[in-house]
C-alpha positions as CSV (number, residue, x, y, z in Angstrom):
1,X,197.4,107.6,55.1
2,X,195.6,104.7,54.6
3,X,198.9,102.5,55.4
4,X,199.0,104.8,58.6
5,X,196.0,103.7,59.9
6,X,196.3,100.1,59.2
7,X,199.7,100.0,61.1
8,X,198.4,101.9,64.2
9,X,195.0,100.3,64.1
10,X,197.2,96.6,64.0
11,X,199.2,98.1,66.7
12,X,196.5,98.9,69.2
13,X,195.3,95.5,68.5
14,X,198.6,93.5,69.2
15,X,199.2,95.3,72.6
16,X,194.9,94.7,73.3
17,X,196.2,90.8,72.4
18,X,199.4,90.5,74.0
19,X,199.1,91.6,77.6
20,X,203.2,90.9,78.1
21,X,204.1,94.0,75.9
22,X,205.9,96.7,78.4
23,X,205.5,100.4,78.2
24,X,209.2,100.7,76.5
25,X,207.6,98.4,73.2
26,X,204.5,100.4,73.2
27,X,207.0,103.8,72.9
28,X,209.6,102.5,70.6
29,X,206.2,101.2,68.0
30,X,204.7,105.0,68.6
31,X,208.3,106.5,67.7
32,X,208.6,104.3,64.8
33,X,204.7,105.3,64.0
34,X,205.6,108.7,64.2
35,X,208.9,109.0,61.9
36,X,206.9,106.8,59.7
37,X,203.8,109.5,59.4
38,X,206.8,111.9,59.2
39,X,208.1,110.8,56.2
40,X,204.9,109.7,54.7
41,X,203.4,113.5,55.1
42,X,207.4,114.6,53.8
43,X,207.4,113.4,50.6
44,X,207.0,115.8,48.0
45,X,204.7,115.3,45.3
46,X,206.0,113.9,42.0
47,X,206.6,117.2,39.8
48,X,207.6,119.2,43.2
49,X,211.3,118.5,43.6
50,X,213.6,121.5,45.1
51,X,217.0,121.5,43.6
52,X,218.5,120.1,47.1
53,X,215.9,117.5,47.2
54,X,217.1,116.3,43.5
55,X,220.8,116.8,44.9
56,X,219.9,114.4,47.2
57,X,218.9,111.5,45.0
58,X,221.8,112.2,42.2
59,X,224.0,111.4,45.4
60,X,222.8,108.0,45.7
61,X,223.4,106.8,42.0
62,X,226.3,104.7,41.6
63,X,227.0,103.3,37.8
64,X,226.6,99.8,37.2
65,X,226.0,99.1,40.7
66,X,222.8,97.2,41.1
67,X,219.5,99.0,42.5
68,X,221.9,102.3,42.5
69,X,220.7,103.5,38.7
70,X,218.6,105.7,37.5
71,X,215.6,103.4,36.5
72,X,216.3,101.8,40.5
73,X,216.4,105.8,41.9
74,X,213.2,107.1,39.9
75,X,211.4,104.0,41.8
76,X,212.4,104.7,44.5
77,X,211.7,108.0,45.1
78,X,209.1,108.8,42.9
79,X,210.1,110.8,40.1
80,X,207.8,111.5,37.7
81,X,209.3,111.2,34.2
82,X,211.4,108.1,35.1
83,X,214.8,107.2,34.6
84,X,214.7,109.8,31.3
85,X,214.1,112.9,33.9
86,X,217.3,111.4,36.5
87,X,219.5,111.6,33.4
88,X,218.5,114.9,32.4
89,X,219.2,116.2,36.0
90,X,222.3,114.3,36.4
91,X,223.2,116.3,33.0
92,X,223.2,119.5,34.2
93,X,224.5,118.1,38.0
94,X,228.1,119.4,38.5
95,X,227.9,118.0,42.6
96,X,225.6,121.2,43.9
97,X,222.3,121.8,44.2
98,X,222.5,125.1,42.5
99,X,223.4,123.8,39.5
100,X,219.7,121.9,39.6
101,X,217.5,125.2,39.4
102,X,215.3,125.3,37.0
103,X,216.7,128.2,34.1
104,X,214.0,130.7,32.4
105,X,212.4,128.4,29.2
106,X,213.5,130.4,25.7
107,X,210.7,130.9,23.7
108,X,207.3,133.0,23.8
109,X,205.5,131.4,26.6
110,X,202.3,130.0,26.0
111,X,199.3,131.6,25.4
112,X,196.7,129.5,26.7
113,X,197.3,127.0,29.8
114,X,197.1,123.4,30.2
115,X,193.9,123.8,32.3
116,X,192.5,126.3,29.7
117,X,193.5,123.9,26.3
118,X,191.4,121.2,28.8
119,X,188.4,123.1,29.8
120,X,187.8,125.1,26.4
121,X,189.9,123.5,23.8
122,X,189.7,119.5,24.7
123,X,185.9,119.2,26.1
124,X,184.3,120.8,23.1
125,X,186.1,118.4,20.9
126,X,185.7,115.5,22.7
127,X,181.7,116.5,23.2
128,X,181.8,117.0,19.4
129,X,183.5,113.6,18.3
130,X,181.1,111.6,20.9
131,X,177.9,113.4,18.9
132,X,179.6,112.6,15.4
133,X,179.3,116.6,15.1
134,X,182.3,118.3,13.0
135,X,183.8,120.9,14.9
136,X,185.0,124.1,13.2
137,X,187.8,126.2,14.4
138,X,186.0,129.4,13.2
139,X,183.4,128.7,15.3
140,X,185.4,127.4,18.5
141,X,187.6,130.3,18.4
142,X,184.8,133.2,19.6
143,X,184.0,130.7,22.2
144,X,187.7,130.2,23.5
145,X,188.2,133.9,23.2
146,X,185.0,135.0,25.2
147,X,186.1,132.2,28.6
148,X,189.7,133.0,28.7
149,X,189.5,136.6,27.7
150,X,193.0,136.1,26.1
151,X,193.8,137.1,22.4
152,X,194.7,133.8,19.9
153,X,194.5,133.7,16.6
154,X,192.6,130.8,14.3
155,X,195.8,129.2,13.8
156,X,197.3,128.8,17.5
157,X,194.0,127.3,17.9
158,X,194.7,125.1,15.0
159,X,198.3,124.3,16.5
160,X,196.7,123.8,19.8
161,X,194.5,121.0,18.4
162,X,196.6,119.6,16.0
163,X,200.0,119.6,18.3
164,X,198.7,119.3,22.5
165,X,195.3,117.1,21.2
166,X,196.4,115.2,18.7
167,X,192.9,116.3,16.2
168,X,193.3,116.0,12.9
169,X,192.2,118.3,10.4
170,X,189.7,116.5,7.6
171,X,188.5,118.4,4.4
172,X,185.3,116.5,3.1
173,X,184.2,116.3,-0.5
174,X,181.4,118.4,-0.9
175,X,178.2,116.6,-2.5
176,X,175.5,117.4,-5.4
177,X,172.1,116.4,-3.4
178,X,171.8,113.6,-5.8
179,X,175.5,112.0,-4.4
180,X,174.3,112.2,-1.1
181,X,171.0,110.7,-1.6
182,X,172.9,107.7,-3.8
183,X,175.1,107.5,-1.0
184,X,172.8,107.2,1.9
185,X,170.7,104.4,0.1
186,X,173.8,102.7,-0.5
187,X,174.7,103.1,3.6
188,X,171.3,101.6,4.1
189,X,171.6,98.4,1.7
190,X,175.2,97.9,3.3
191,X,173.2,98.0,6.9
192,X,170.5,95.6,5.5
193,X,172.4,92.8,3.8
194,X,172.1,89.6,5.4
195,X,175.2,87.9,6.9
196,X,176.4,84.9,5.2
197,X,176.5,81.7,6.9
198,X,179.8,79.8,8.1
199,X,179.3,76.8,6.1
């Protein structure tokens, strides 16, 4: 949109300036103006592509032919994924558009959604690790359970850290009282040692 503007805002300028532009220029630039917000407001979003629509793009590859490949194509058009998501469709591609439909995903389909994992999985982790706090699953899961009203067990959510957010499990050692008080004096030495001079 912001392009838009720009364009018509330089084009009401240059016929202010130029007094010798006729009616016909000032008609042909709001034609252009108008196929140009056309296919601006056209263009589907990245992940939003209708089986004709990738039919369409697959026609324009050409192999080995310069800006006609897939890395070229995803550019040009948008595709989110890259030139790895072109090959996939041009996989399954037999010359129709039918054969692009997306086909029912085996498997048990997920219990909790990406905006879910985000809101009650991801935030109280990422609040957790930013307060040095250890976060336990036992007591996350109650929490998860009460927001989304859905039923998961202690080790989806486990699975759910571990596989969509990357967290890492860590067992610690567990200490006598005298280990830990030997261990934070020897924390606060470390902290207090003077740093040695570049000689």
């Amino acid at each position: 949109m912001l392009l838009l503007f720009i364009l018509l805002h330089s084009c009401v300028n240059l016929t202010d300036i130029c007094s010798s532009c006729s009616g016909r220029d000032v008609a042909v630039a709001l034609i252009f103006l108008t196929h140009l917000t056309f296919l601006i407001g056209s263009q589907p979003c990245m992940h939003e592509f209708t089986p004709l629509r990738k039919h369409n793009i697959l026609t324009h590859y050409r192999a080995g032919v310069r800006g006609a490949g897939f890395k070229a194509l995803a550019r040009r058009f948008a595709v989110k994924g890259g030139d790895k998501s072109l090959r996939q469709w041009h996989q399954r591609w037999d010359g129709t558009p039918a054969s692009l439909q997306e086909q029912p995903r085996l498997g048990r389909p997920r219990i909790l959604s990406r905006a879910e994992v985000s809101r009650h999985v991801r935030a109280p982790l990422l609040a957790a690790n930013r307060a040095h706090r250890a976060v336990h699953y036992t007591t996350l899961l109650p929490a998860v359970k009460a927001k989304t009203g859905k039923k998961l067990s202690i080790q989806t959510l486990r699975r759910i850290g571990k596989e969509q957010l990357g967290a890492k499990q860590k067992r610690s050692k567990k200490r006598t009282a005298d280990e830990s008080e030997s261990a934070e004096a020897h924390e606060g030495e470390r902290a207090c040692l003077p740093v040695e001079q570049a000689s």
